[in-house]
Backbone as a printed PyTorch tensor [residue, N CA C, xyz], in Angstrom:
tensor([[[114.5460,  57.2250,  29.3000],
         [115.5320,  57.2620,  30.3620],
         [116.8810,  56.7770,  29.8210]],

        [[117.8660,  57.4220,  30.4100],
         [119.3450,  57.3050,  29.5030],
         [119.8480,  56.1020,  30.5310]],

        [[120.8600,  54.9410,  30.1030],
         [121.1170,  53.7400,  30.6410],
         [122.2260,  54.5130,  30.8020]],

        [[122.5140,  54.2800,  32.4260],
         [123.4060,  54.9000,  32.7030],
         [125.1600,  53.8680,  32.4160]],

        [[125.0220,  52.8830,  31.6040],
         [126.0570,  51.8730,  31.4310],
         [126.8350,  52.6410,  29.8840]],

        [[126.2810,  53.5000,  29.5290],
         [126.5670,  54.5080,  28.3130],
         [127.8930,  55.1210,  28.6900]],

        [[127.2390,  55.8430,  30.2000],
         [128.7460,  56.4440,  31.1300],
         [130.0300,  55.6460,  31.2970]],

        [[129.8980,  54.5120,  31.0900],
         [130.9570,  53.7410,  31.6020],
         [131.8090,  52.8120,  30.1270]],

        [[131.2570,  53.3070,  29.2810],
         [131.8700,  53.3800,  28.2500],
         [132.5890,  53.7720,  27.6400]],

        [[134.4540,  53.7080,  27.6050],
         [134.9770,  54.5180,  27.7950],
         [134.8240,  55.4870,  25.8650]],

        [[134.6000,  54.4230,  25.0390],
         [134.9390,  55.0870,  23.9170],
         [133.5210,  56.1170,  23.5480]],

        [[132.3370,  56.0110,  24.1740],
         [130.9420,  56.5060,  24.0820],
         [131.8300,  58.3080,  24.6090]],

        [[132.4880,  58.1550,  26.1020],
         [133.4890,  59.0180,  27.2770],
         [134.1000,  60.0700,  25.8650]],

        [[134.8820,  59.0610,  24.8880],
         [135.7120,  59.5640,  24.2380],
         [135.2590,  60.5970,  23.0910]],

        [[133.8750,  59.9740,  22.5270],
         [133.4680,  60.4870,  21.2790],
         [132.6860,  61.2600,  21.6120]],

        [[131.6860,  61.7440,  23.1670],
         [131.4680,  63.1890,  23.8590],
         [132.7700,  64.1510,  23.6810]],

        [[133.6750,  63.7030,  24.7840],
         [134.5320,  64.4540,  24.4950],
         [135.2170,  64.9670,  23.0890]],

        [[135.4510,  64.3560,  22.5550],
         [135.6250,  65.0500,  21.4440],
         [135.0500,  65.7400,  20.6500]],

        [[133.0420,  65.0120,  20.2650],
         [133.0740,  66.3470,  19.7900],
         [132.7270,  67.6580,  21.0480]],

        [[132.4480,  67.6520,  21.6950],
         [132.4860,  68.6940,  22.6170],
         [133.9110,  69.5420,  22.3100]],

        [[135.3320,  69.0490,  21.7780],
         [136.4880,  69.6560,  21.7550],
         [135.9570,  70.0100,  20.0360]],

        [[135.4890,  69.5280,  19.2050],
         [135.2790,  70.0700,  17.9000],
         [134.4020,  71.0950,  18.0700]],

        [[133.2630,  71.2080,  19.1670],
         [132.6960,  72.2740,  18.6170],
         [133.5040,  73.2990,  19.1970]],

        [[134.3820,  73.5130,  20.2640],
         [134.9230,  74.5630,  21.0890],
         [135.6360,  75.0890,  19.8660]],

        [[136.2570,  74.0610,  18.6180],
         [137.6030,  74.4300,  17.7640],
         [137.3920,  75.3700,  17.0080]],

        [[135.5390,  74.6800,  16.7570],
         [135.2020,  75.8120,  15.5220],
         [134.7420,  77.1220,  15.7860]],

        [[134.3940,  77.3660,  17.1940],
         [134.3450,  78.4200,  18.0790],
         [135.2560,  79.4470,  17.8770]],

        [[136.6100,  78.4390,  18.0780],
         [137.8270,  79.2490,  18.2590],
         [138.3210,  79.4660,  16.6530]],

        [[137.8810,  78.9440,  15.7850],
         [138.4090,  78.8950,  14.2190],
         [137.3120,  80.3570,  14.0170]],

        [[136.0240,  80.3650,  14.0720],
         [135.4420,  81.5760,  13.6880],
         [135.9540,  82.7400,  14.3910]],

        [[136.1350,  82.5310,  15.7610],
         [137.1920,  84.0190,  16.4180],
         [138.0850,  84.0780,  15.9630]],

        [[138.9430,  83.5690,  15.2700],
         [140.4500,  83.7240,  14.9470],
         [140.3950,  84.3070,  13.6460]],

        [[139.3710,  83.9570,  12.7630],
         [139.1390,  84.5840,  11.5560],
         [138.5740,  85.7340,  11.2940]],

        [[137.7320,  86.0950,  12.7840],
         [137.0520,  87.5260,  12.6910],
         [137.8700,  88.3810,  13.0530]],

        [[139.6680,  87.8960,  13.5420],
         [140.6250,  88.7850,  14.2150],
         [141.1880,  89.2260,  12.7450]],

        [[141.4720,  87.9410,  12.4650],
         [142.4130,  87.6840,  10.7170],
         [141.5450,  89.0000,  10.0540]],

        [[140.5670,  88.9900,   9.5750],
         [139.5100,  90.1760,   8.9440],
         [140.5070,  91.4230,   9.0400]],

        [[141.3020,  91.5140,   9.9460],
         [141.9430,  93.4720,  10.2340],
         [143.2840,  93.1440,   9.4110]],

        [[143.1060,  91.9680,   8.6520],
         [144.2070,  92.7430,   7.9960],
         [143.2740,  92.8250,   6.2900]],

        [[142.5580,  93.2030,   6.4930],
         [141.6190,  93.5780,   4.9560],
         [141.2860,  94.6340,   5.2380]],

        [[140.5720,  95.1540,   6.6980],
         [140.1210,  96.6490,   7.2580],
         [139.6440,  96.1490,   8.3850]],

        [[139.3720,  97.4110,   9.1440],
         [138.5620,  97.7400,  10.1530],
         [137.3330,  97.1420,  10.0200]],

        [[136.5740,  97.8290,   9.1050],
         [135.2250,  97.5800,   8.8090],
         [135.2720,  96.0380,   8.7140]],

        [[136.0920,  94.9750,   7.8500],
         [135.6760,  93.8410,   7.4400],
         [136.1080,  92.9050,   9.1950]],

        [[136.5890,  93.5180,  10.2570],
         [136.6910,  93.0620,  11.5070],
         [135.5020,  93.1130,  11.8520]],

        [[134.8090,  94.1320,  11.4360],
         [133.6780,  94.3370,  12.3680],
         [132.1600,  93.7930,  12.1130]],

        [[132.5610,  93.1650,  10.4730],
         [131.5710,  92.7080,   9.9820],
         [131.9800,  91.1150,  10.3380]],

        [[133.0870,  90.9730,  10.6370],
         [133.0180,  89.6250,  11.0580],
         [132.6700,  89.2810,  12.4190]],

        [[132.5990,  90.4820,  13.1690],
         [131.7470,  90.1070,  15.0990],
         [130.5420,  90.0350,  14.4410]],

        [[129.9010,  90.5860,  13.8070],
         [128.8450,  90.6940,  13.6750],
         [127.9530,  88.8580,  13.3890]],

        [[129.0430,  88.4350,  12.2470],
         [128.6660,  86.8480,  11.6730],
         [129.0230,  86.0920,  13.1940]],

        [[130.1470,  86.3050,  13.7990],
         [130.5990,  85.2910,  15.1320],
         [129.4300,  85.6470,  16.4560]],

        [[128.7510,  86.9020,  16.3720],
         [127.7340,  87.1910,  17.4200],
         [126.4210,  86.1340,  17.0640]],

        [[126.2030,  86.5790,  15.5840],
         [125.0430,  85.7120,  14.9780],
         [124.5970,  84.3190,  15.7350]],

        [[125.8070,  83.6170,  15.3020],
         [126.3110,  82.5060,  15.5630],
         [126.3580,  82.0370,  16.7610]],

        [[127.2750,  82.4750,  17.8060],
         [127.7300,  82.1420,  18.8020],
         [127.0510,  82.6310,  20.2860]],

        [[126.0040,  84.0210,  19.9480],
         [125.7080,  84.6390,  20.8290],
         [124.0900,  84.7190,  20.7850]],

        [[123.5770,  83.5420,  19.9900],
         [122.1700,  83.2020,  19.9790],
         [122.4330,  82.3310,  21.0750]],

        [[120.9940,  82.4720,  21.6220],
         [120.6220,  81.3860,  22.0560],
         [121.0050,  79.9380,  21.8580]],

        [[120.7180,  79.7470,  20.8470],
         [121.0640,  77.9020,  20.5930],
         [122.8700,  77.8390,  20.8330]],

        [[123.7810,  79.2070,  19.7220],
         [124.7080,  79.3390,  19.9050],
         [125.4160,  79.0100,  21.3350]],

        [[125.0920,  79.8350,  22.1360],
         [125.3720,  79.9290,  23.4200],
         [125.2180,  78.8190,  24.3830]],

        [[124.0950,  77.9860,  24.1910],
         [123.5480,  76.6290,  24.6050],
         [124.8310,  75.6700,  24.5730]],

        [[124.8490,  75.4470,  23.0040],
         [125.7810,  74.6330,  22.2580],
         [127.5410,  74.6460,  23.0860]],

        [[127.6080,  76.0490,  22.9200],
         [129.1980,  76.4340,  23.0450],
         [129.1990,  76.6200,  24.8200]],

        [[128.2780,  77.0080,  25.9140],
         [128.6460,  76.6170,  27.3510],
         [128.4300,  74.6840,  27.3700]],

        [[127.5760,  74.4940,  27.1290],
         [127.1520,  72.9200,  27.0550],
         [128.3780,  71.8620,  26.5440]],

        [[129.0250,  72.4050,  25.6350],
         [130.2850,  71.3810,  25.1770],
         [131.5260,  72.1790,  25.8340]],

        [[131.8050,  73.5200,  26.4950],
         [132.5210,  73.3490,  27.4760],
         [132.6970,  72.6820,  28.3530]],

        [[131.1570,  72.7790,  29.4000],
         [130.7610,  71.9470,  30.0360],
         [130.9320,  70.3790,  30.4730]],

        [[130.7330,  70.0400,  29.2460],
         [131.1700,  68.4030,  28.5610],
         [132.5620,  68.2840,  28.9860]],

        [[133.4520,  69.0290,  27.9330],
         [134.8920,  68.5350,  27.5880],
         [135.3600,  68.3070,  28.8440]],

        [[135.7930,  69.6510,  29.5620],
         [136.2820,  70.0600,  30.7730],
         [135.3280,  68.8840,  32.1840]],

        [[134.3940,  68.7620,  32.1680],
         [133.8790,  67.4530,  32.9970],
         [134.4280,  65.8550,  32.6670]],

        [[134.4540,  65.8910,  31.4080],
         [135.0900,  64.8570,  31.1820],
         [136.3700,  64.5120,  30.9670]],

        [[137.2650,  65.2880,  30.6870],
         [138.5280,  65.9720,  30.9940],
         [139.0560,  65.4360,  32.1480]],

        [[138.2980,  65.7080,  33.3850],
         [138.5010,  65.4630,  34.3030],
         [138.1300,  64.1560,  34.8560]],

        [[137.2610,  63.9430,  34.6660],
         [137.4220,  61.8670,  34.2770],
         [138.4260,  61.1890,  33.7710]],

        [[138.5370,  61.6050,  32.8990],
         [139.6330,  61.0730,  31.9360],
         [140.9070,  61.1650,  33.2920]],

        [[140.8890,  61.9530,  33.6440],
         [142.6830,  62.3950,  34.4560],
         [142.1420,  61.6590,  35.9340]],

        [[141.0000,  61.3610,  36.5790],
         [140.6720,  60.8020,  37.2700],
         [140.9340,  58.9910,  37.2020]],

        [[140.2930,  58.4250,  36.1210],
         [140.1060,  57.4980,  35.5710],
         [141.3250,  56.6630,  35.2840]],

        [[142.5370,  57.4550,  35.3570],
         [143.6890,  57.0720,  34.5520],
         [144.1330,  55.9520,  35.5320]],

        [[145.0400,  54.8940,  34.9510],
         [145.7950,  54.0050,  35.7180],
         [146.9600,  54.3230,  36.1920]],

        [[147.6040,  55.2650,  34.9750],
         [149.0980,  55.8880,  35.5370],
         [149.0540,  57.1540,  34.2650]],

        [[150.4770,  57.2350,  35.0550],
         [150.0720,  59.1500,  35.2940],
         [151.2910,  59.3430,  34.2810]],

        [[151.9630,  58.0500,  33.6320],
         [152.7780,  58.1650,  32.5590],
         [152.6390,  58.8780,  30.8310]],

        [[153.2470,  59.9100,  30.8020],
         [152.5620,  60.6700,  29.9410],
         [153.4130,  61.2850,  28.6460]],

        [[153.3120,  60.7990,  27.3710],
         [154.5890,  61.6880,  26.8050],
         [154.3440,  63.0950,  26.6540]],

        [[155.4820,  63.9070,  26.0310],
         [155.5880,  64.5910,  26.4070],
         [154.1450,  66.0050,  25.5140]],

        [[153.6860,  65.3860,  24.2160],
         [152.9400,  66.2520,  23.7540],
         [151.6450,  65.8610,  24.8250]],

        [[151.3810,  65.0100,  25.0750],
         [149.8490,  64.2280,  25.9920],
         [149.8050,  65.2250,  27.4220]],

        [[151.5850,  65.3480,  27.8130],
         [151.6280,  66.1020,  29.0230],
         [151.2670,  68.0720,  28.6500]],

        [[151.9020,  68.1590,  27.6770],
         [151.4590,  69.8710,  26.9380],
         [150.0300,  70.2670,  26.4770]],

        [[149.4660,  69.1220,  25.9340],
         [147.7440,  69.2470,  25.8180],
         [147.2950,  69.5130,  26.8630]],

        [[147.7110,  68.5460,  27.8170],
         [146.6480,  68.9100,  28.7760],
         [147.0280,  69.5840,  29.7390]],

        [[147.8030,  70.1420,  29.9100],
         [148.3790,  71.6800,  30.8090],
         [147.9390,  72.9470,  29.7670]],

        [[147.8170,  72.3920,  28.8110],
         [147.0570,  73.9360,  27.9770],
         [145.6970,  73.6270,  28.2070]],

        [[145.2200,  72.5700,  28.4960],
         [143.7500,  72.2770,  28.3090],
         [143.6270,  73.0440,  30.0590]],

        [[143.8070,  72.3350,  31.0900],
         [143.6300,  72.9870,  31.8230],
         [143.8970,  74.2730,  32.6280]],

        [[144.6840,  74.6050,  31.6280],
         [144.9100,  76.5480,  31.7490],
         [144.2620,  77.3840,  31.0290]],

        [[143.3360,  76.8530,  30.4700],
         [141.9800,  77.4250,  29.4880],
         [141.0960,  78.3740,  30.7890]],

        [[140.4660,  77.7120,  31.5910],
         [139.4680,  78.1620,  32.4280],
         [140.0890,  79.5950,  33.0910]],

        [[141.1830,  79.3190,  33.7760],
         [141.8600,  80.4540,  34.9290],
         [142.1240,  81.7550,  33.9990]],

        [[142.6690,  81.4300,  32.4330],
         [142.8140,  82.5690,  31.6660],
         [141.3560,  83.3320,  31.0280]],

        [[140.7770,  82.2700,  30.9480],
         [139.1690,  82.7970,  30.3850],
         [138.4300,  83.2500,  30.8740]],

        [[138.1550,  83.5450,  32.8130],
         [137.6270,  83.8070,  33.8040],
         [137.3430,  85.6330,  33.3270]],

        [[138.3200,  86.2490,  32.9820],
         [138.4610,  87.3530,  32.9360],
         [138.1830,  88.1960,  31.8230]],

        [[138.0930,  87.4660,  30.8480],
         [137.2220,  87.3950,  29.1230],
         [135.6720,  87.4260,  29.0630]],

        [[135.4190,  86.4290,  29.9920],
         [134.3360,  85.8280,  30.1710],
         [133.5650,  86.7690,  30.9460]],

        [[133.7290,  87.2300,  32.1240],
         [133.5910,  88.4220,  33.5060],
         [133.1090,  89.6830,  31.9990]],

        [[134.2990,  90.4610,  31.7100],
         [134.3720,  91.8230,  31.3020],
         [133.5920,  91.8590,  29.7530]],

        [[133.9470,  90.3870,  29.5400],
         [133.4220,  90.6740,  27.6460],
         [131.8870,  89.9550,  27.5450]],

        [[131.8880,  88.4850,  27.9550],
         [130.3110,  87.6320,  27.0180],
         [129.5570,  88.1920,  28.0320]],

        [[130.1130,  88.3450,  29.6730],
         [128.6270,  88.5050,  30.3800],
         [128.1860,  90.0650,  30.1920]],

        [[129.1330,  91.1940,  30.1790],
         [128.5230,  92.3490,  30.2170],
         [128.0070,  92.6350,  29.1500]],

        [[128.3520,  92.0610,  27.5260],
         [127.7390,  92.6250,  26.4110],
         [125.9800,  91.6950,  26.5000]],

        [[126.2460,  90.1840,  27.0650],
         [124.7350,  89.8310,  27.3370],
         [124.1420,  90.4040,  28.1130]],

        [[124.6380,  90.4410,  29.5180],
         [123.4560,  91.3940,  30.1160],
         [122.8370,  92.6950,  30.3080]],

        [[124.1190,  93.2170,  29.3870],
         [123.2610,  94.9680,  29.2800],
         [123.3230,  94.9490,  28.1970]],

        [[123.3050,  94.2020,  27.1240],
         [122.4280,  94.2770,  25.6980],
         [123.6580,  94.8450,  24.9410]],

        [[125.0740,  95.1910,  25.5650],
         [126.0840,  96.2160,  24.6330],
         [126.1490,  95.4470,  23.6070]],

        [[126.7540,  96.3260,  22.5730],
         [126.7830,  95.9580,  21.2230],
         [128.2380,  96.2710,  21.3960]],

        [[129.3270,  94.9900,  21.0460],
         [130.6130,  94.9740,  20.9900],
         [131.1530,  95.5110,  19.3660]],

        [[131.8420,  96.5000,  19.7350],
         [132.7150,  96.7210,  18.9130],
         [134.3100,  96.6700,  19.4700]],

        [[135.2250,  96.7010,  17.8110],
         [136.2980,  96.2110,  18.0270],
         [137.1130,  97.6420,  18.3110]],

        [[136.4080,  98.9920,  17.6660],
         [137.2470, 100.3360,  18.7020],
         [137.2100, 100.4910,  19.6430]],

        [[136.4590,  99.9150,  20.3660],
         [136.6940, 100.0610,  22.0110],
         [137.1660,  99.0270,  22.8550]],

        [[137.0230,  97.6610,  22.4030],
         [137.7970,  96.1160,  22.5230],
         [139.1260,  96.2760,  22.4310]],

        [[139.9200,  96.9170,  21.4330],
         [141.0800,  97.1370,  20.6370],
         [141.4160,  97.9280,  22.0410]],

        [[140.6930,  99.4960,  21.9360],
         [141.7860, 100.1490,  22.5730],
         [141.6600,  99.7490,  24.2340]],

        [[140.5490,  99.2680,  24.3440],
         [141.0580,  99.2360,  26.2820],
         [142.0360,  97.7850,  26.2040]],

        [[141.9780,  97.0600,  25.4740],
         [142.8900,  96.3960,  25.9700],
         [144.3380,  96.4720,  24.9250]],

        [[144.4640,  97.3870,  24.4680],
         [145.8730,  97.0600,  24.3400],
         [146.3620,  98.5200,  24.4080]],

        [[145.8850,  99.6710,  24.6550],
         [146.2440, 100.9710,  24.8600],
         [146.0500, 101.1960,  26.5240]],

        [[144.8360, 101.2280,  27.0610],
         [144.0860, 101.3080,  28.3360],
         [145.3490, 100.4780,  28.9990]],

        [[144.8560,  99.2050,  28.8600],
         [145.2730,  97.8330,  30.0350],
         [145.9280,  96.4190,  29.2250]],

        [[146.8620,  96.8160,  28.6470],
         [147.5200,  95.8920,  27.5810],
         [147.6660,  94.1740,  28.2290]],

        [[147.6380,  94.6030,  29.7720],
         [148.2680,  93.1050,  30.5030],
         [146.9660,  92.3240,  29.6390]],

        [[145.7870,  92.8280,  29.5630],
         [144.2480,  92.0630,  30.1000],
         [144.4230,  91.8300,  28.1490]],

        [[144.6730,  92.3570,  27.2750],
         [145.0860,  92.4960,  25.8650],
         [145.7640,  91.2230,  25.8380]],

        [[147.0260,  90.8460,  26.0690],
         [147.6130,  89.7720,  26.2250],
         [147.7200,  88.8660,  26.4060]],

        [[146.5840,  88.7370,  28.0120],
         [146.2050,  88.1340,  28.5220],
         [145.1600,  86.8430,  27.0460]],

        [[144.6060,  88.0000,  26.5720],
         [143.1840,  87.3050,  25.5330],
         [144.3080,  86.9780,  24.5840]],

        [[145.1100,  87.0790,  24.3540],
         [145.6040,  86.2710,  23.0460],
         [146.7420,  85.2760,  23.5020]],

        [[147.1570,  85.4050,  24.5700],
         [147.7690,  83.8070,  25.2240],
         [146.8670,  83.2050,  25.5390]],

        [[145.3720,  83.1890,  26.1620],
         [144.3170,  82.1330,  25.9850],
         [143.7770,  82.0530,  24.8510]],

        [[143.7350,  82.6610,  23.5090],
         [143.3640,  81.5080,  22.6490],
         [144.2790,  81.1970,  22.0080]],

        [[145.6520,  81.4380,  21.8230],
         [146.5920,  80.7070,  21.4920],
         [146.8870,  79.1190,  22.5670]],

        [[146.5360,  79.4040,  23.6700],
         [146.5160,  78.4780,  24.3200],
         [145.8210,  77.3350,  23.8910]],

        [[143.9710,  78.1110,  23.5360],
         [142.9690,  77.1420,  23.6350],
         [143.3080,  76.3780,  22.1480]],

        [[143.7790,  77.2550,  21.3750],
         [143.9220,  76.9830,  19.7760],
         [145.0880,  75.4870,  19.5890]],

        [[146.2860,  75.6780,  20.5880],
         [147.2160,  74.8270,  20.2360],
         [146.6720,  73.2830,  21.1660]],

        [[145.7190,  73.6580,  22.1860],
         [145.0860,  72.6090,  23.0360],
         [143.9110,  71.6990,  22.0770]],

        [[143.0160,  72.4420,  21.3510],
         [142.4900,  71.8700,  19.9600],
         [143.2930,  71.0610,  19.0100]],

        [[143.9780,  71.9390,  18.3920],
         [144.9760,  71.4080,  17.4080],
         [145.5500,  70.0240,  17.6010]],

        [[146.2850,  70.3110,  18.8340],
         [146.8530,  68.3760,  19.5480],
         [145.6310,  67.5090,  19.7710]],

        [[144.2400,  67.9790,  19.9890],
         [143.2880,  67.4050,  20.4910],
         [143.5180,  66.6930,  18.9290]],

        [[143.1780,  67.2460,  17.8970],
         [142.9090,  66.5920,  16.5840],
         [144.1000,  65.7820,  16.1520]],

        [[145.4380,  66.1280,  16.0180],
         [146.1460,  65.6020,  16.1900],
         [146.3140,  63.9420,  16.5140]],

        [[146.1030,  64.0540,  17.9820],
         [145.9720,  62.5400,  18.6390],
         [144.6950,  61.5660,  18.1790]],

        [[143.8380,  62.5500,  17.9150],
         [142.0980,  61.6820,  17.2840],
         [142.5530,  61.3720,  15.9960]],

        [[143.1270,  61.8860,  14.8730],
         [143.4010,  61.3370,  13.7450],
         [144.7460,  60.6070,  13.4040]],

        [[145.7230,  60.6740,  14.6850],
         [147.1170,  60.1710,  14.1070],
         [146.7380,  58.4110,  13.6320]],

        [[146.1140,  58.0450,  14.1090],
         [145.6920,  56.7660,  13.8780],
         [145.0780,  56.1600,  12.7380]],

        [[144.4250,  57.3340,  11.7900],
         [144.2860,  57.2390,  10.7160],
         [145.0810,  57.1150,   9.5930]],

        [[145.0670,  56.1460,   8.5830],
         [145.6750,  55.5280,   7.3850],
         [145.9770,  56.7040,   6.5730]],

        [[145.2440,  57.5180,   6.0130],
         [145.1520,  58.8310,   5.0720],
         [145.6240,  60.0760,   6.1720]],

        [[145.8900,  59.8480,   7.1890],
         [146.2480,  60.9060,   8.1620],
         [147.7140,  61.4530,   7.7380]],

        [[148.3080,  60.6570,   7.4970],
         [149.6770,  61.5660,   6.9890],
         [149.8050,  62.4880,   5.8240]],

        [[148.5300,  62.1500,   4.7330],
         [148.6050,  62.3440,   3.3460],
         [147.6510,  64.3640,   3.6870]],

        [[147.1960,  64.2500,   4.3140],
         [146.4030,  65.7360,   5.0520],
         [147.1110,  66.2180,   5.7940]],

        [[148.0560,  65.7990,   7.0710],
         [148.5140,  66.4490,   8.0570],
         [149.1510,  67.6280,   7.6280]],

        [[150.1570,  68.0190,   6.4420],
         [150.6240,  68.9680,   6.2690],
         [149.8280,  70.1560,   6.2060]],

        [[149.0500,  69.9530,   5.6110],
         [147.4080,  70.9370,   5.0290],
         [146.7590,  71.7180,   6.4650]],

        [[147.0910,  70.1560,   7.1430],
         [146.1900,  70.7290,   8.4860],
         [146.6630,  71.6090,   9.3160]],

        [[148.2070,  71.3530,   9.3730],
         [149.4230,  72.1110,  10.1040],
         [149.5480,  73.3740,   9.7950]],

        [[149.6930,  73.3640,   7.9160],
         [149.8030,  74.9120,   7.5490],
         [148.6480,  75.6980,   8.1930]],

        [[147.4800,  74.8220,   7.9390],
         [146.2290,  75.4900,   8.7350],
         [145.9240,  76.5190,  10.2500]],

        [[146.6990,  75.1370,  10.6170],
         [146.3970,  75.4560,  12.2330],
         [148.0480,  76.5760,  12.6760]],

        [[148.9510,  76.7630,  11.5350],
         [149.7780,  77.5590,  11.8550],
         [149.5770,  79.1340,  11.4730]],

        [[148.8270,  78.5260,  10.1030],
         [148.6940,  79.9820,   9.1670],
         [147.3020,  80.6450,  10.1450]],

        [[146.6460,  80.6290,  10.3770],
         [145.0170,  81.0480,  11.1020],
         [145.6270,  82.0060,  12.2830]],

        [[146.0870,  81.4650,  13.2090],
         [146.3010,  82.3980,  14.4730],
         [147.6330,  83.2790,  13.7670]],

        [[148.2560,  82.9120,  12.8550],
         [149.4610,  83.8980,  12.8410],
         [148.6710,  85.7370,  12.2490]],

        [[148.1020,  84.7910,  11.1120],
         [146.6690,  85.7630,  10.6410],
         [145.8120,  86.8020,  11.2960]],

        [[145.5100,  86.6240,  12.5280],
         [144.3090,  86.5120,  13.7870],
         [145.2210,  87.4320,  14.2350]],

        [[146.8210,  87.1190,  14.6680],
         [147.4630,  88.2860,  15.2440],
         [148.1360,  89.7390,  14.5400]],

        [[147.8430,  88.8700,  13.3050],
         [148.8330,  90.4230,  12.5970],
         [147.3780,  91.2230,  12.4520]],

        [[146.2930,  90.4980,  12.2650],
         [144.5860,  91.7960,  12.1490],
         [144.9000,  92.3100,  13.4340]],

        [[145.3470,  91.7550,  14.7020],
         [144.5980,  92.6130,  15.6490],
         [145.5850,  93.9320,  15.4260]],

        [[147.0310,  92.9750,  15.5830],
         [148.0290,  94.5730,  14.9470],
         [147.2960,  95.4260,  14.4330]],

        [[147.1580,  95.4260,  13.1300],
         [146.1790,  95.9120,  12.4850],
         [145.1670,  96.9170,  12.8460]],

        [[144.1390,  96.0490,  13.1100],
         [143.1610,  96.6480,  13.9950],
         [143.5220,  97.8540,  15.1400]],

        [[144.5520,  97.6780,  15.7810],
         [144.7290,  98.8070,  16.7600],
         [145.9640,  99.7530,  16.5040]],

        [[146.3250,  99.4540,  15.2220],
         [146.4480, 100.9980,  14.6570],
         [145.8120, 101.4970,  14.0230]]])
């Protein structure tokens, strides 16, 4: 039986949440790289759904990645519950207006793309992903790459604030930055790519 005095711990609160925000990152680090793939080819896009389905769209996958949504976003909301004051600078105030504009943009990703390829067994490809949404219905196209640019820069600060506190944190940050700048810039020129 779990002691429920665990809950009331705020740093126990903290180190759920977070990794619950690490596993969402690497979620979003393997999608961003299976986008990045279109600028090598078509084919190497498509061999990369294939590794991110593996992964993400097993069972355990799927467990893992609703379950630490689940987490973050519940506790998320503790956290903003919990608070004493509502004084906030200004990156603390941008995290978490991207954090909570994750759900309302993902509703519609989530609807047309994970549930219909799970429940009728489709096998996603990126020629027909590509063209309905950015030939067909470009808004809904757009739509998917301002939410994970969203979710991506809501990660990024997440790590950010968890390591600024660290001694060796300045001596990496550049590395991490080019990282977290170079990946989605990548992610968008494949999809270019990809849908010509």
């Amino acid at each position: 039986m779990i002691d429920s005095n665990i809950f009331r711990d705020q740093m126990t609160i903290r180190r759920l949440r977070l990794a619950a925000g690490l596993i969402m990152l690497s979620y979003l680090t393997l999608h961003l790289s299976m986008h990045a793939l279109g600028n090598v080819s078509f084919e190497a896009m498509q061999w990369g759904t294939r590794i991110h389905d593996f992964v993400w769209h097993s069972v355990p996958g799927t467990v893992v990645l609703y379950g630490a949504f689940a987490i973050h976003f519940t506790l998320a909301l503790y956290a903003l519950y919990a608070r004493r004051s509502f004084r906030l600078g200004a990156g603390e105030l941008v995290r978490l207006v991207l954090g909570f504009s994750i759900l309302p943009l993902l509703l519609h990703h989530f609807a047309a793309g994970r549930y219909v390829y799970s429940a009728f067994n489709v096998t996603r490809r990126y020629d027909a992903v590509l063209t309905v949404y950015f030939s067909f219905v470009p808004f809904w196209g757009w739509r998917q790459v301002t939410v994970l640019l969203v979710a991506w820069t809501h990660g990024c600060l997440g790590v950010h604030y968890w390591l600024r506190a660290r001694s060796a944190y300045h001596k990496f940050a550049p590395v991490l930055l080019t990282f977290a700048t170079l990946l989605p810039v990548l992610a968008l020129l494949g999809i270019w790519q990809g849908t010509r």
